[in-house]
N, CA, C and O atoms as a Tinker XYZ file with bonds, in Angstrom:
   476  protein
     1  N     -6.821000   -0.911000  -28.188000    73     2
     2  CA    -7.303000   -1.408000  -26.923000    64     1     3
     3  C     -8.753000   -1.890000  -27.069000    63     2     4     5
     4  O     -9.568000   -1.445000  -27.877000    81     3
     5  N     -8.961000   -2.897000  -26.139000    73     3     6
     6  CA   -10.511000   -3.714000  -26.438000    64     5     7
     7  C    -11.223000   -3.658000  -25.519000    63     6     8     9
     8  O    -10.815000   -4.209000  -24.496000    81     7
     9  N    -12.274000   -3.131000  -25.489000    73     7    10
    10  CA   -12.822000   -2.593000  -24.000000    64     9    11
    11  C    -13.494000   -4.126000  -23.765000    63    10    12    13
    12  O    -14.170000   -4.557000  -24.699000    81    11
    13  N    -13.343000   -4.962000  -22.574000    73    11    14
    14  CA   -14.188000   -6.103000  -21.941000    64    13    15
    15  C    -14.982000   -5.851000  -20.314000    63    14    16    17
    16  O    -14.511000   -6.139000  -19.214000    81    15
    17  N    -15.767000   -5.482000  -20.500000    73    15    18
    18  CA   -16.498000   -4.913000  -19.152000    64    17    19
    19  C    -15.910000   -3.664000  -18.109000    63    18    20    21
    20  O    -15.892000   -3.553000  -16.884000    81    19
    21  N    -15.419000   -2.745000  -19.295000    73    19    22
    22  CA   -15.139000   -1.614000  -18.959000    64    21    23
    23  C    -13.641000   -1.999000  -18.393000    63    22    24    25
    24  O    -13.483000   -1.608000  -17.236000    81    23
    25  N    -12.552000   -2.655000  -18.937000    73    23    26
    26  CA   -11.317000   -3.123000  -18.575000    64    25    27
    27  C    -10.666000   -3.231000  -19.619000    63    26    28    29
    28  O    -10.664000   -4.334000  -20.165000    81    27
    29  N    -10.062000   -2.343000  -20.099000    73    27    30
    30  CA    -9.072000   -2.056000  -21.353000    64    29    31
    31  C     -7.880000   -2.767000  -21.585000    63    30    32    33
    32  O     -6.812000   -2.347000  -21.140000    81    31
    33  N     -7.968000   -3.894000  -22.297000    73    31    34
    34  CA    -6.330000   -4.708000  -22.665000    64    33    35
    35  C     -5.908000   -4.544000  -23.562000    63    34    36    37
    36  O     -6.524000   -4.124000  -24.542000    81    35
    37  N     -4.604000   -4.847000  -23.524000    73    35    38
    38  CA    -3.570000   -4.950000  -24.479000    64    37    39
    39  C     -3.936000   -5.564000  -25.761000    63    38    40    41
    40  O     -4.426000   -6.677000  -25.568000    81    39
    41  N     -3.890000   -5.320000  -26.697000    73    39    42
    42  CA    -4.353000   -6.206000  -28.171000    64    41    43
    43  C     -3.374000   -7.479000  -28.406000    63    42    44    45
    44  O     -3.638000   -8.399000  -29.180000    81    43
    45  N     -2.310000   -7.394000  -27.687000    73    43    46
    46  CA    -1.576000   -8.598000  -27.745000    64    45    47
    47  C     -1.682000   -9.641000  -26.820000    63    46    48    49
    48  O     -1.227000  -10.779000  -26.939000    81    47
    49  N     -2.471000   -9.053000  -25.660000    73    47    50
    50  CA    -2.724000   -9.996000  -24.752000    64    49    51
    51  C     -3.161000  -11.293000  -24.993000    63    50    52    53
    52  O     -3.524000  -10.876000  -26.093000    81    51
    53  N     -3.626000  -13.036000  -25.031000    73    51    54
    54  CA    -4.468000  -13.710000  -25.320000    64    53    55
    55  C     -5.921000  -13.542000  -24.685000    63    54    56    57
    56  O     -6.121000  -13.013000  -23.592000    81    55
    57  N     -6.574000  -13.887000  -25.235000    73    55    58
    58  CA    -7.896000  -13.792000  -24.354000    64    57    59
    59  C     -8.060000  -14.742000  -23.209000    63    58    60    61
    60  O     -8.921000  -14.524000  -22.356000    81    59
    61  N     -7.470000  -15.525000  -23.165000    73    59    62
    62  CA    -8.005000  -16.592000  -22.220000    64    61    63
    63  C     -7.261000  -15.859000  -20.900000    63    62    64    65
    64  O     -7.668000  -15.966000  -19.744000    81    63
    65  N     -6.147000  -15.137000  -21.302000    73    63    66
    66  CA    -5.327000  -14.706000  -20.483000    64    65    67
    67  C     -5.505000  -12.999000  -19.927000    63    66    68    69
    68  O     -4.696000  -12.383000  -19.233000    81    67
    69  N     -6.435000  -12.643000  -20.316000    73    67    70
    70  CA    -7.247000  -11.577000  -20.882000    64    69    71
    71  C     -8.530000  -11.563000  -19.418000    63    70    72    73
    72  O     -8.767000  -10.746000  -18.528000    81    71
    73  N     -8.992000  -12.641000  -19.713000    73    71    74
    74  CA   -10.288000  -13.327000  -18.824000    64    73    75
    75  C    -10.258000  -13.564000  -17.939000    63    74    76    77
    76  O    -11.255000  -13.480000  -17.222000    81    75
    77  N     -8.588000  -14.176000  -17.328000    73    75    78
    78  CA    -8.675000  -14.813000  -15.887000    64    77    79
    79  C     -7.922000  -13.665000  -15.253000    63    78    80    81
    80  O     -7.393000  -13.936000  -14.175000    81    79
    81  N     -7.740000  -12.162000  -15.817000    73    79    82
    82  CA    -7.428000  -11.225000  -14.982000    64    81    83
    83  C     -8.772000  -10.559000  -13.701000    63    82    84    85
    84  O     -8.565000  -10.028000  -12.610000    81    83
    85  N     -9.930000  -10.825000  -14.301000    73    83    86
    86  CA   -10.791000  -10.656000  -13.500000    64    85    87
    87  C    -10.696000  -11.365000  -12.630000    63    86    88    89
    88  O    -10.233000  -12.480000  -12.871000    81    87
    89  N    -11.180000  -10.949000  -10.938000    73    87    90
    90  CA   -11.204000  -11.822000   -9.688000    64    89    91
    91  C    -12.664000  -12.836000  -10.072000    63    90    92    93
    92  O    -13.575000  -12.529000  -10.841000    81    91
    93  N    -12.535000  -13.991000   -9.335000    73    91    94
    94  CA   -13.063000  -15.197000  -10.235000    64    93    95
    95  C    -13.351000  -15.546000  -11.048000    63    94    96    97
    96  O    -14.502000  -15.965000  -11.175000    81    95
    97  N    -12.365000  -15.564000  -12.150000    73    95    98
    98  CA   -12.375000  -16.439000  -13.552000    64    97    99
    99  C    -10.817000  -17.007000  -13.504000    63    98   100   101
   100  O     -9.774000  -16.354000  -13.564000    81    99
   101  N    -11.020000  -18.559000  -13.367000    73    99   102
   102  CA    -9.731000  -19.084000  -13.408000    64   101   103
   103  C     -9.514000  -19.757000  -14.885000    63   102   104   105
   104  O    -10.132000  -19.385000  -15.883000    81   103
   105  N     -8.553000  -20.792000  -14.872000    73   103   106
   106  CA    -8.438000  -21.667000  -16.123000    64   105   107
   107  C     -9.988000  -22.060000  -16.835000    63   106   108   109
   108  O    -10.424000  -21.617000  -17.898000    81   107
   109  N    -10.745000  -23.155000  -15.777000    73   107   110
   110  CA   -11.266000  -23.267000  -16.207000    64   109   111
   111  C    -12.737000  -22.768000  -16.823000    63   110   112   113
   112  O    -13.339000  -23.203000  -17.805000    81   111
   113  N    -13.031000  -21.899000  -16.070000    73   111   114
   114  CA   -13.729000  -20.994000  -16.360000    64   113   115
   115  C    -13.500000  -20.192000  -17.404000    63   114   116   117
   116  O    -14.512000  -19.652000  -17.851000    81   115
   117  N    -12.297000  -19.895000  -18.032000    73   115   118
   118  CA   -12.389000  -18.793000  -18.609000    64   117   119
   119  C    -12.125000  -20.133000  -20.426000    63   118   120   121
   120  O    -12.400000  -19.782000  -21.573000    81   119
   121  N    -11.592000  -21.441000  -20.040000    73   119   122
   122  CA   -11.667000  -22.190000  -21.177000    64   121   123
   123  C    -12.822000  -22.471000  -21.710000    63   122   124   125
   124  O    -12.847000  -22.669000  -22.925000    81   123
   125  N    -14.288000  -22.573000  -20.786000    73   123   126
   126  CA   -15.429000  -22.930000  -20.940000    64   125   127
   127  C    -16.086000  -21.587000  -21.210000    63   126   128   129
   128  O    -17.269000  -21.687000  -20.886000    81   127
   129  N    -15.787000  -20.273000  -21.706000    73   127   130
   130  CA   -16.441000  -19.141000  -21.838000    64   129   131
   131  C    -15.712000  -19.293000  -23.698000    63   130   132   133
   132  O    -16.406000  -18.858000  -24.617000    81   131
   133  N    -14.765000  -19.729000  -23.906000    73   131   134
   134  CA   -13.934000  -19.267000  -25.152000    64   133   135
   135  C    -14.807000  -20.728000  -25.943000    63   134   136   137
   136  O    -14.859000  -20.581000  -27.164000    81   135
   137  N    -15.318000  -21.754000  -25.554000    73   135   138
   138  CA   -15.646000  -22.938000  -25.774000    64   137   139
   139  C    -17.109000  -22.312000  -26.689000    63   138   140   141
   140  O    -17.359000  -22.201000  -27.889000    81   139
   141  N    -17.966000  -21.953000  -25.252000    73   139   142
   142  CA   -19.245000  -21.190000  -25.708000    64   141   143
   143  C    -19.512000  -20.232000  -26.776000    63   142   144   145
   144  O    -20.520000  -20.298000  -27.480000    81   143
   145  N    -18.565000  -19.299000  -26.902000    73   143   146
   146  CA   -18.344000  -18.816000  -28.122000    64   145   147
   147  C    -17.406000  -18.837000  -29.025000    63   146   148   149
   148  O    -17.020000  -17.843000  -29.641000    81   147
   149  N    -16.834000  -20.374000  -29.202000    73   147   150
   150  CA   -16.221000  -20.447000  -30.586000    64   149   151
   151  C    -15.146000  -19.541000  -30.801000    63   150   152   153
   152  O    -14.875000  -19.054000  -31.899000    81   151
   153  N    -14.343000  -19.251000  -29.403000    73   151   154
   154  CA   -13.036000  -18.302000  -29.876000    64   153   155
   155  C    -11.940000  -19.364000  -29.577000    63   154   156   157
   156  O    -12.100000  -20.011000  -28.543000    81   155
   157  N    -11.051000  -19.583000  -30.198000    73   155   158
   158  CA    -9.714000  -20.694000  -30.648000    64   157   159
   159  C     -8.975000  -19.892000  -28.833000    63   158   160   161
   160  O     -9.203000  -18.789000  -28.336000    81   159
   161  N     -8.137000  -20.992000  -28.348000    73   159   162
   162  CA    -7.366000  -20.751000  -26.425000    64   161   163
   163  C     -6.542000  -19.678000  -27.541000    63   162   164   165
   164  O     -6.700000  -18.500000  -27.220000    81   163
   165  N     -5.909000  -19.832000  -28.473000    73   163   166
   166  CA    -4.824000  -19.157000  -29.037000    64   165   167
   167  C     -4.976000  -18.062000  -29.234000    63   166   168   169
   168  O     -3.916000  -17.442000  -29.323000    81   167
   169  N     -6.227000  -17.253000  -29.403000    73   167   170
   170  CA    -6.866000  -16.157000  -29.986000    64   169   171
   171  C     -6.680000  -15.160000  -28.978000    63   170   172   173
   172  O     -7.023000  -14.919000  -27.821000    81   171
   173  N     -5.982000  -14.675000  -29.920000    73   171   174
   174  CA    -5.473000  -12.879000  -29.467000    64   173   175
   175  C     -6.348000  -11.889000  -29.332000    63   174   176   177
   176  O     -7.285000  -12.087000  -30.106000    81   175
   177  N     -6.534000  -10.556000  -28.483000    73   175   178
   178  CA    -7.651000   -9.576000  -28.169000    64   177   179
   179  C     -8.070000   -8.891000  -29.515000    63   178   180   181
   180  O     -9.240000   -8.882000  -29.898000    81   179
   181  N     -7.180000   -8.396000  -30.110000    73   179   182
   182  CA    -7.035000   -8.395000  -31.292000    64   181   183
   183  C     -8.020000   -8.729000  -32.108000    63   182   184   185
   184  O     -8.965000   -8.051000  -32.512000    81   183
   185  N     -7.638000  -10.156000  -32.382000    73   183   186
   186  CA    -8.670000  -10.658000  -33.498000    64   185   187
   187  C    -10.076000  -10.787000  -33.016000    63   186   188   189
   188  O    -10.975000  -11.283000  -33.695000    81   187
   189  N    -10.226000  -10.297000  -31.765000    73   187   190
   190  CA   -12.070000  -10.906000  -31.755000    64   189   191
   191  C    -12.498000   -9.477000  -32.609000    63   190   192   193
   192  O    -12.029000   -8.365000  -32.851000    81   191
   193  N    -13.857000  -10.389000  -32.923000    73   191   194
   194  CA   -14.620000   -9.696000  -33.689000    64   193   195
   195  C    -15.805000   -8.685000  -32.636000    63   194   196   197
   196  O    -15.748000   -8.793000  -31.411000    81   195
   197  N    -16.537000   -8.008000  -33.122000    73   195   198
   198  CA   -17.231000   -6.995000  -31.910000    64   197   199
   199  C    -18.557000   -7.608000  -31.263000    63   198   200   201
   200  O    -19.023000   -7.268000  -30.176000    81   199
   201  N    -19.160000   -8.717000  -32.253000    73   199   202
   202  CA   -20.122000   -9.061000  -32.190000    64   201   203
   203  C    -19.802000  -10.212000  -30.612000    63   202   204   205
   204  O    -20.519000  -10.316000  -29.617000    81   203
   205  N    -18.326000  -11.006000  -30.956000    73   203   206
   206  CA   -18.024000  -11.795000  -29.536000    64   205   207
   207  C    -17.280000  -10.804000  -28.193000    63   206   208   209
   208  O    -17.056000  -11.235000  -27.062000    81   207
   209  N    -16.984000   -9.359000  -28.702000    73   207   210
   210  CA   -16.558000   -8.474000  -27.533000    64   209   211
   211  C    -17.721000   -8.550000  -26.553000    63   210   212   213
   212  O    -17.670000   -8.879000  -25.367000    81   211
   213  N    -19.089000   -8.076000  -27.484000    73   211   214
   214  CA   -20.485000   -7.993000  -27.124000    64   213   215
   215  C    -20.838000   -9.198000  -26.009000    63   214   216   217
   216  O    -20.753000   -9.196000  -24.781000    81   215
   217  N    -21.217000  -10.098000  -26.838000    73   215   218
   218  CA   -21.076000  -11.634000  -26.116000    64   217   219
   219  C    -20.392000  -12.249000  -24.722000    63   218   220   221
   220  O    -20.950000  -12.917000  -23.851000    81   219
   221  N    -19.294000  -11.900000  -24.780000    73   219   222
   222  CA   -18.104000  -12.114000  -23.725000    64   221   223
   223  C    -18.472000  -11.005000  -22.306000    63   222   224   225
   224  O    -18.352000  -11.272000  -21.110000    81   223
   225  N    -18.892000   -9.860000  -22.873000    73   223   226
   226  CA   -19.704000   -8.864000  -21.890000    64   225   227
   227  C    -20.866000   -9.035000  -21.556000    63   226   228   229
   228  O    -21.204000   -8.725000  -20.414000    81   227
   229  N    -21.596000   -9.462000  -22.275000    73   227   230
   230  CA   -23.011000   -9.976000  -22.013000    64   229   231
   231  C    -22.845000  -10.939000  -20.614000    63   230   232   233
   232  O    -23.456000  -10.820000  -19.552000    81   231
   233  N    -21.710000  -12.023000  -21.024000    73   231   234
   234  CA   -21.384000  -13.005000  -20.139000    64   233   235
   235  C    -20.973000  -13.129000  -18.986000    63   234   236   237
   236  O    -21.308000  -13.909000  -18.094000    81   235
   237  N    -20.072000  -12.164000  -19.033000    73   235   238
   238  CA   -19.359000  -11.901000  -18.015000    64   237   239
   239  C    -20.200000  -10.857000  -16.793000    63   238   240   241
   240  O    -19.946000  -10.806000  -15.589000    81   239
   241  N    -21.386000   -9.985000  -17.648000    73   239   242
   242  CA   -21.864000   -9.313000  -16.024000    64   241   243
   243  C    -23.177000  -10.098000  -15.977000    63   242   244   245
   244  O    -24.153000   -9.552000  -15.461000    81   243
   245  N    -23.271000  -11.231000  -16.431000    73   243   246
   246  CA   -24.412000  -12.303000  -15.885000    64   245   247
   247  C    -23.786000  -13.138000  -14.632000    63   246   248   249
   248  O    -24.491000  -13.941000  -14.021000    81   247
   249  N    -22.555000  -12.927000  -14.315000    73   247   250
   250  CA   -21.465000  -14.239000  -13.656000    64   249   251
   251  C    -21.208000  -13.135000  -11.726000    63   250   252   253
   252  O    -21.259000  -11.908000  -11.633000    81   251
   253  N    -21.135000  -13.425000  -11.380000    73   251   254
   254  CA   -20.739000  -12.990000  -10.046000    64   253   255
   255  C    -19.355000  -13.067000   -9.846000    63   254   256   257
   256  O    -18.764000  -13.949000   -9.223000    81   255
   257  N    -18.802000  -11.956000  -10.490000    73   255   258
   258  CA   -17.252000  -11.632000  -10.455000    64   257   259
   259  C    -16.730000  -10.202000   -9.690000    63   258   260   261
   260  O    -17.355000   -9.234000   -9.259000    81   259
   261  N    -15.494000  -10.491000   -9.726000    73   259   262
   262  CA   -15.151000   -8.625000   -8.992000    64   261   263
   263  C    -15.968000   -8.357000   -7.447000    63   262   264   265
   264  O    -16.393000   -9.335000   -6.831000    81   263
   265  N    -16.109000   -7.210000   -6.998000    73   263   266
   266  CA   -16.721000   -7.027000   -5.824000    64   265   267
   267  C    -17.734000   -7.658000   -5.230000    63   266   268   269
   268  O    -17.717000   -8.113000   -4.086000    81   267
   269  N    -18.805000   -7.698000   -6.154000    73   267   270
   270  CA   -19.927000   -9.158000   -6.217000    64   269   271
   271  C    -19.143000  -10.096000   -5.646000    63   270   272   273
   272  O    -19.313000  -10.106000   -4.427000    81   271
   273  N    -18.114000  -11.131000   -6.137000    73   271   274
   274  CA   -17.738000  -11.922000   -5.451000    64   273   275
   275  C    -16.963000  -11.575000   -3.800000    63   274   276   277
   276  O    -17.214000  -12.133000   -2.732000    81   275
   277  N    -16.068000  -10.575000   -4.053000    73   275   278
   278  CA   -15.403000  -10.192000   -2.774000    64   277   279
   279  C    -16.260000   -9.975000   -2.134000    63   278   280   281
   280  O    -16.117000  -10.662000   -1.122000    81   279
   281  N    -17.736000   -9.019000   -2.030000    73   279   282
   282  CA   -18.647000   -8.966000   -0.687000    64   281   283
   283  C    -19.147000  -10.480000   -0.207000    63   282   284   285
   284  O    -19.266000  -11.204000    0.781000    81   283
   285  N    -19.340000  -10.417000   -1.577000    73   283   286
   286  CA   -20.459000  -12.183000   -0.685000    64   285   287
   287  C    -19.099000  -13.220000    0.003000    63   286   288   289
   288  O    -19.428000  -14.107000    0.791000    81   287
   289  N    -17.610000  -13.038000   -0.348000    73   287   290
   290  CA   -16.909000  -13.410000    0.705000    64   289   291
   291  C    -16.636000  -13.094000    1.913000    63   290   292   293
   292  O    -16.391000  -13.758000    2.920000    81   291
   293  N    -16.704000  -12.043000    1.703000    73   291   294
   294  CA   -16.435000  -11.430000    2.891000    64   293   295
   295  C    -17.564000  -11.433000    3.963000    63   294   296   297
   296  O    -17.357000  -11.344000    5.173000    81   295
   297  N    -18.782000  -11.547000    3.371000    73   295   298
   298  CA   -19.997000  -11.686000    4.122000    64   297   299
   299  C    -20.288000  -13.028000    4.724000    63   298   300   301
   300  O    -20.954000  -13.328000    5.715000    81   299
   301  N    -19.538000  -13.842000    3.769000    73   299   302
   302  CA   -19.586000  -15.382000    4.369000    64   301   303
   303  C    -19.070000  -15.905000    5.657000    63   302   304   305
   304  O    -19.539000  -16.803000    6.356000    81   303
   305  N    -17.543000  -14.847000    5.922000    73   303   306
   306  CA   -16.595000  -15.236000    6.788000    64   305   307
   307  C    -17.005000  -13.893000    8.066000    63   306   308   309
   308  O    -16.301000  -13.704000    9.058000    81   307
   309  N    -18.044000  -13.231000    7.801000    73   307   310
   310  CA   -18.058000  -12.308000    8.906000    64   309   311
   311  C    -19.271000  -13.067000    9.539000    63   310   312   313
   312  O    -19.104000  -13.373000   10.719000    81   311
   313  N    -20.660000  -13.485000    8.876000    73   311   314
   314  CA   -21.552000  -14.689000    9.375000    64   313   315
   315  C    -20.983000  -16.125000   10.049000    63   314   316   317
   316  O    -21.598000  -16.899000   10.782000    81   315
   317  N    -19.931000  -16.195000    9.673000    73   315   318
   318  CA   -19.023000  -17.892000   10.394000    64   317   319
   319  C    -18.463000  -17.170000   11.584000    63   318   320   321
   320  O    -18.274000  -17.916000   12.545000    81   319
   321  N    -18.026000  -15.422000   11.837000    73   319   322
   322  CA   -17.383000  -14.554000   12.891000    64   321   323
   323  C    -18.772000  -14.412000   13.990000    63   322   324   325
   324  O    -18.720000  -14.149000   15.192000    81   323
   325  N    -20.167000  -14.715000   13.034000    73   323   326
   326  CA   -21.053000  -13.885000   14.229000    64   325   327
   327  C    -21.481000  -15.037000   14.555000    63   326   328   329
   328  O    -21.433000  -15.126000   15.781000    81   327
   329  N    -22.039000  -16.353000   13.891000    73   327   330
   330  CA   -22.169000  -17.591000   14.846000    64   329   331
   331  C    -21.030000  -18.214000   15.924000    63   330   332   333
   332  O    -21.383000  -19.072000   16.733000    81   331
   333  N    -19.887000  -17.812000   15.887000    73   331   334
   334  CA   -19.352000  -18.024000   17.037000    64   333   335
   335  C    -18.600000  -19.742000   16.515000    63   334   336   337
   336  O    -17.881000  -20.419000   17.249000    81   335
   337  N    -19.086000  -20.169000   14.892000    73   335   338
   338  CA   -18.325000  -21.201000   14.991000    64   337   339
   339  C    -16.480000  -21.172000   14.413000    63   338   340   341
   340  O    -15.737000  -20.378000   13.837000    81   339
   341  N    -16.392000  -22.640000   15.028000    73   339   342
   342  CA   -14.655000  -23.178000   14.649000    64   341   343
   343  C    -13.602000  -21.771000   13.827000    63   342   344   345
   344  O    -12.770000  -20.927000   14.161000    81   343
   345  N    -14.550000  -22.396000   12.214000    73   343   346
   346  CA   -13.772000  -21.507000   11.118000    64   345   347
   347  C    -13.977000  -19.759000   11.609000    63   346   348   349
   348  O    -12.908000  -19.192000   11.839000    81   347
   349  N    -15.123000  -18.995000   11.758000    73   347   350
   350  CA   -15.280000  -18.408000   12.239000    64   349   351
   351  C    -14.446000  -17.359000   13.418000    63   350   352   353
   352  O    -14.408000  -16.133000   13.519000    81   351
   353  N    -13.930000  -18.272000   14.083000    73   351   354
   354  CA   -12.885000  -17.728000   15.249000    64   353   355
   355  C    -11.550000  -17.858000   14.619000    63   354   356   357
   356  O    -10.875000  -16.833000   14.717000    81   355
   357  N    -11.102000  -18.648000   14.123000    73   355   358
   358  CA    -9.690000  -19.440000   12.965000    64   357   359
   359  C     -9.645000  -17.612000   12.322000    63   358   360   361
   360  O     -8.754000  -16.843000   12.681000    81   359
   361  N    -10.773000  -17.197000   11.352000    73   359   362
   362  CA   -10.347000  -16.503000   10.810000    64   361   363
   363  C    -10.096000  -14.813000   11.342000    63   362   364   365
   364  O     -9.557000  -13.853000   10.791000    81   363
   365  N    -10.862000  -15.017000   12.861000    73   363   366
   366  CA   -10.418000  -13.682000   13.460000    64   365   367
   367  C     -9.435000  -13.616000   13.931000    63   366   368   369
   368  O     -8.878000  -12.522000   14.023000    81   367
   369  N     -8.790000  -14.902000   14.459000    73   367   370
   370  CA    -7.557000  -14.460000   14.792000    64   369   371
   371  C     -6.209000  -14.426000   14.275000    63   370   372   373
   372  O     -5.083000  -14.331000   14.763000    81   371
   373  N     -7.073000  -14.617000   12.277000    73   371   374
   374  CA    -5.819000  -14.556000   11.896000    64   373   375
   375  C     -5.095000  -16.252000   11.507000    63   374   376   377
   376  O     -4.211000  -16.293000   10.652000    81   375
   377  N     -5.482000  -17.371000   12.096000    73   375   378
   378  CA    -4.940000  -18.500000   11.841000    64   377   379
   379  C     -5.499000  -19.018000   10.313000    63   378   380   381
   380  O     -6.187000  -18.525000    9.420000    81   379
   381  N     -4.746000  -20.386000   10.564000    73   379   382
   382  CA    -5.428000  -20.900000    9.200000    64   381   383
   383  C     -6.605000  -21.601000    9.497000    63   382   384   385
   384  O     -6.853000  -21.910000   10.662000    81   383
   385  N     -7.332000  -21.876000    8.605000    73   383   386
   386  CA    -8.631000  -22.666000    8.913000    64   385   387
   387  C     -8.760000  -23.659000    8.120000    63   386   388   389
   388  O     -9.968000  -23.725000    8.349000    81   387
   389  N     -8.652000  -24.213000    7.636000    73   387   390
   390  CA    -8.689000  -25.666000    6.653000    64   389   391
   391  C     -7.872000  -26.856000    7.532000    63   390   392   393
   392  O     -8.023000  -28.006000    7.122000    81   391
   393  N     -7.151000  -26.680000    8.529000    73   391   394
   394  CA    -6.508000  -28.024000    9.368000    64   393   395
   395  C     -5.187000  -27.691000    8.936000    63   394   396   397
   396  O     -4.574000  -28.732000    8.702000    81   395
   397  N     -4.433000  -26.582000    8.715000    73   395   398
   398  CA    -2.961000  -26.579000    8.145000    64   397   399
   399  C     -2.246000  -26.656000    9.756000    63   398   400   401
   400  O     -2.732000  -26.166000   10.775000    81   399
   401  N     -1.040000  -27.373000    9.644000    73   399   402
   402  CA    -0.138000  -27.429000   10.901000    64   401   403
   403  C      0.260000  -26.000000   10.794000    63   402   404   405
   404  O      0.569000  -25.312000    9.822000    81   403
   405  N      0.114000  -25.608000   12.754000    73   403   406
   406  CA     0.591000  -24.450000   13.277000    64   405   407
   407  C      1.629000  -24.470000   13.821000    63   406   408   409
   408  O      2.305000  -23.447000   13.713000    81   407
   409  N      2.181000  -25.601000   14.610000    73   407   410
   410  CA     2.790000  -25.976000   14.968000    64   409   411
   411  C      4.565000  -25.497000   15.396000    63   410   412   413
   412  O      5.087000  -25.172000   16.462000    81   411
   413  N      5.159000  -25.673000   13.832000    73   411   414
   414  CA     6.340000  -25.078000   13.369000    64   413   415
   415  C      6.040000  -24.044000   13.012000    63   414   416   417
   416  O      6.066000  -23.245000   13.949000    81   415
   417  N      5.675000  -23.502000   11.852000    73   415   418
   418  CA     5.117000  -22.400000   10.642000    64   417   419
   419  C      4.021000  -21.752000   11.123000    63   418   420   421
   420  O      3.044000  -21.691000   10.377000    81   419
   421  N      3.940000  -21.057000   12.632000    73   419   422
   422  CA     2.980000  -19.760000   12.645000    64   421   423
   423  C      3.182000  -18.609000   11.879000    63   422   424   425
   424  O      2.237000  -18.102000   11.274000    81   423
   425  N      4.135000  -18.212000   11.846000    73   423   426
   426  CA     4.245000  -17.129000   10.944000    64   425   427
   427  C      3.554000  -17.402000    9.433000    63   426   428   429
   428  O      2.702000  -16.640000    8.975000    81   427
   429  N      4.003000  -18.504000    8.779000    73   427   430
   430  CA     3.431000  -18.596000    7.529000    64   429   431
   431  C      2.245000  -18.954000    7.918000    63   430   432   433
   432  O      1.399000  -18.579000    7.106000    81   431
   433  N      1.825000  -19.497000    8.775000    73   431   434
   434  CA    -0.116000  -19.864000    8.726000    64   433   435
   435  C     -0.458000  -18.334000    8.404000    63   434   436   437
   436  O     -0.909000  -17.897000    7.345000    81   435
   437  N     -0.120000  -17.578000    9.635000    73   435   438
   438  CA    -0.428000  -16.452000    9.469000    64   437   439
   439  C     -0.898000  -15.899000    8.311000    63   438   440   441
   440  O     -2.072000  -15.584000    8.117000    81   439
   441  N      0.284000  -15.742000    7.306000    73   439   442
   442  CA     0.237000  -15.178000    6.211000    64   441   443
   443  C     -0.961000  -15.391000    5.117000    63   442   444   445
   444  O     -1.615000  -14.668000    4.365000    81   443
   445  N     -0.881000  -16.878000    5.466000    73   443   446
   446  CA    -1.803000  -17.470000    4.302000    64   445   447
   447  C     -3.207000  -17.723000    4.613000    63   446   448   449
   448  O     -3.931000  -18.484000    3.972000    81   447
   449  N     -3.615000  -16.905000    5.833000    73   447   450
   450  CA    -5.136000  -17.015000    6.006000    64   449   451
   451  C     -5.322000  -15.265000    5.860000    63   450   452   453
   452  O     -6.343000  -14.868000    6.420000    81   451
   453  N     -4.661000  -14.404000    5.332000    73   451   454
   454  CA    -4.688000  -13.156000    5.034000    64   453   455
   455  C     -4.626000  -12.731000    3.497000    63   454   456   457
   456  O     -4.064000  -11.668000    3.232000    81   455
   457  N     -5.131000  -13.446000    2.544000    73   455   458
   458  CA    -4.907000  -13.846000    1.416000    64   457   459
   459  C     -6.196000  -12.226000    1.356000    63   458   460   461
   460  O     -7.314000  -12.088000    1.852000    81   459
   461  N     -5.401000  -11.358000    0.586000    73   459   462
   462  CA    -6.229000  -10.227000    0.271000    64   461   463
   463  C     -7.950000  -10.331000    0.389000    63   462   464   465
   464  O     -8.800000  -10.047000   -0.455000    81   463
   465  N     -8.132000  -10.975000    2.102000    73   463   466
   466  CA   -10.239000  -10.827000    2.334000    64   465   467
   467  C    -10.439000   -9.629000    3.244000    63   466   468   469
   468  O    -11.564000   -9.172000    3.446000    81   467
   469  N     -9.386000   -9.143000    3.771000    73   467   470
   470  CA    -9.591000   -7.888000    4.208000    64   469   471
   471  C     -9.710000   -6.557000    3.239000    63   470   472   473
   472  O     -8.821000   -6.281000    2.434000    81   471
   473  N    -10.424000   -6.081000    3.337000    73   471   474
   474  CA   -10.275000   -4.714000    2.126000    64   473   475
   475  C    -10.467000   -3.230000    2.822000    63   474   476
   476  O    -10.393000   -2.211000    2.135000    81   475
């Protein structure tokens, strides 16, 4: 097992695949971290060496990931709740907020403006 910011994976896992288990690191983010240090998309947990375990950790708690990111979301959408604007109200009551038709599909709006920001 390979410890990456105190998150223990599988040695068979890939890394790239490894990386975007953390909450915000997607594709591309996590292609442009393997770029920076010269680890091959193909490269297994396994083969890194300790010196890029090091590196990849270094990196990763310089980045605003994990709870860091979930508060400052959550702080974003409770400030849009206390100005009283549009999105703001959209998300207290639960609707969608980006302009999705309510129309037919309340139930699914529903769903999909509940995308795990409650905690």
């Amino acid at each position: 097992m390979v410890f990456i910011l105190g998150v223990n994976f599988p040695e068979r896992n890939l890394v790239k695949k490894s990386l975007q288990a953390f909450f915000g690191i997607g594709n591309q983010t996590s292609s442009q971290l393997l770029a920076r240090f010269h680890i091959h998309p193909t490269c297994k947990v396994s083969e890194l060496a300790n010196k890029q375990v090091l590196d990849l950790t270094a990196a990763l708690s310089d980045m605003k990931i994990e709870n860091d990111l979930r508060r400052n979301i959550l702080d974003n959408i409770k400030r849009l709740k206390e100005s009283g604007t549009y999105r703001g109200r959209r998300h207290a009551l639960g609707l969608p907020v980006r302009g999705q038709r309510t129309r037919c599909q309340i139930k699914n709006a529903v769903k999909l403006n509940r995308m795990e920001r409650r905690l």
